[in-house]
Structure formats: structure tokens, C-alpha cells
N, C-alpha and C positions, 0 to 999 in steps of 0.2 A: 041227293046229288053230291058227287066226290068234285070237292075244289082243290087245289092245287096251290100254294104260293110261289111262284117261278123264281122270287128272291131265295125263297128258303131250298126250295129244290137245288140251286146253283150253289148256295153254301154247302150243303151236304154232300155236291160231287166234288166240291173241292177239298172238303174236309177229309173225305172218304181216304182209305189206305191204298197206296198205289199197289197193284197187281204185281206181283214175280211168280215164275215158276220155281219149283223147286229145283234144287242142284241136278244135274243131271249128269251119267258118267258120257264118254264120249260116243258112244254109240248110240244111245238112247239120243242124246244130242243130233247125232245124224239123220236118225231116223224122223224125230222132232222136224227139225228145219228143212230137211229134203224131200220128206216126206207126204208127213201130215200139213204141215204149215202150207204149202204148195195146195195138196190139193183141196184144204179148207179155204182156200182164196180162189178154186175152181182154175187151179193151171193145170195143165196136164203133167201125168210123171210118165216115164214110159218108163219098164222094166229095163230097156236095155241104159237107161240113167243112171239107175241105182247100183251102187259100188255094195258088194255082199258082204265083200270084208271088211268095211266099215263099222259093222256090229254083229252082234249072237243072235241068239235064238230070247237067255233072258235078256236083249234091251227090246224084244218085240214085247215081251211080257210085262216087262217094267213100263213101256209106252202106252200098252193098254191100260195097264192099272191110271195111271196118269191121268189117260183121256176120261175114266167112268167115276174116278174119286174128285180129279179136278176140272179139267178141263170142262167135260158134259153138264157137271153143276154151275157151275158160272154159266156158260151158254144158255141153259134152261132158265136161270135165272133175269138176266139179260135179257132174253124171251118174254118171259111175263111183265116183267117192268117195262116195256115197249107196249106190251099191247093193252097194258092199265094206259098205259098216258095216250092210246091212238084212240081208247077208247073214251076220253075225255071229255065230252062236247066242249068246245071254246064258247067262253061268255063274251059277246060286248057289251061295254060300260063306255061309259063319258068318264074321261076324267078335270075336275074343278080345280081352277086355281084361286087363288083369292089372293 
């Protein structure tokens, strides 16, 4: 049986290194925030939204490397560590004072 300390758990997201993206030029940026961030939150983008000249051809390429080097490993990651802990049965206990 996998137990859990929920004290020790909350130290270690605290402790943990906060998240940044890497720098990114301005159109990779665009594509980033207008784009992808949009429709990973399931809003819609409609083609006739996006400004073309905004970025290239390489910030689509520099965006994909992004998503499969970082982005998609974080997510997959985040993934499994959700479904270790939904997978956890909860114990009841009493707890004593004295």
C-alpha cells in the first residue's frame, strides 16, 4: 500500500522551482500566447484572428520544438503525478489527543 504524508507533500510543492518558459523571440511569443495558450485552455482561435505577420515560418518551428522538448514533458508529467494520487485510496484514522 503507497501512503502519502500530505505535510511532506505540501513542503515539496513549495519547495519545488517555480516554472518559466524559456525566452522567447517575438513571434514565437505570439504565436505562444494567441495561439497555443488559447486553445490549450479550449477557447476558440479562428484563422481570420491571427495576424501572419506577426511571426515566420521558423517561430512555428521554434514553437513546436518548445511544445515536445518542454511544454508536452511537463504535461505528461503532471499527468502521472495526478493519477498516482487519484489513485490513492484515503485512509480513515482517529486522531488522539492527550
Amino acid at each position: 500500500m503507497i501512503t502519502v504524508s500530505i505535510k511532506k507533500l505540501v513542503s515539496a510543492i513549495k519547495e519545488a522551482d517555480v516554472f518559466h518558459l524559456p525566452d522567447m523571440n517575438e513571434g514565437t511569443h505570439y504565436i505562444y500566447e494567441e495561439i497555443y495558450k488559447k486553445l490549450s485552455e479550449e477557447i476558440p482561435v479562428r484563422l481570420s484572428e491571427v495576424n501572419f505577420s506577426r511571426f515566420e515560418l521558423d517561430d512555428i518551428n521554434t514553437m513546436r520544438e518548445l511544445y515536445a522538448d518542454i511544454l508536452e514533458v511537463n504535461e505528461n508529467k503532471a499527468e502521472a503525478f495526478t493519477r498516482i494520487l487519484k489513485n490513492i485510496p484515503p485512509i480513515t484514522t482517529t486522531s488522539k489527543f492527550i
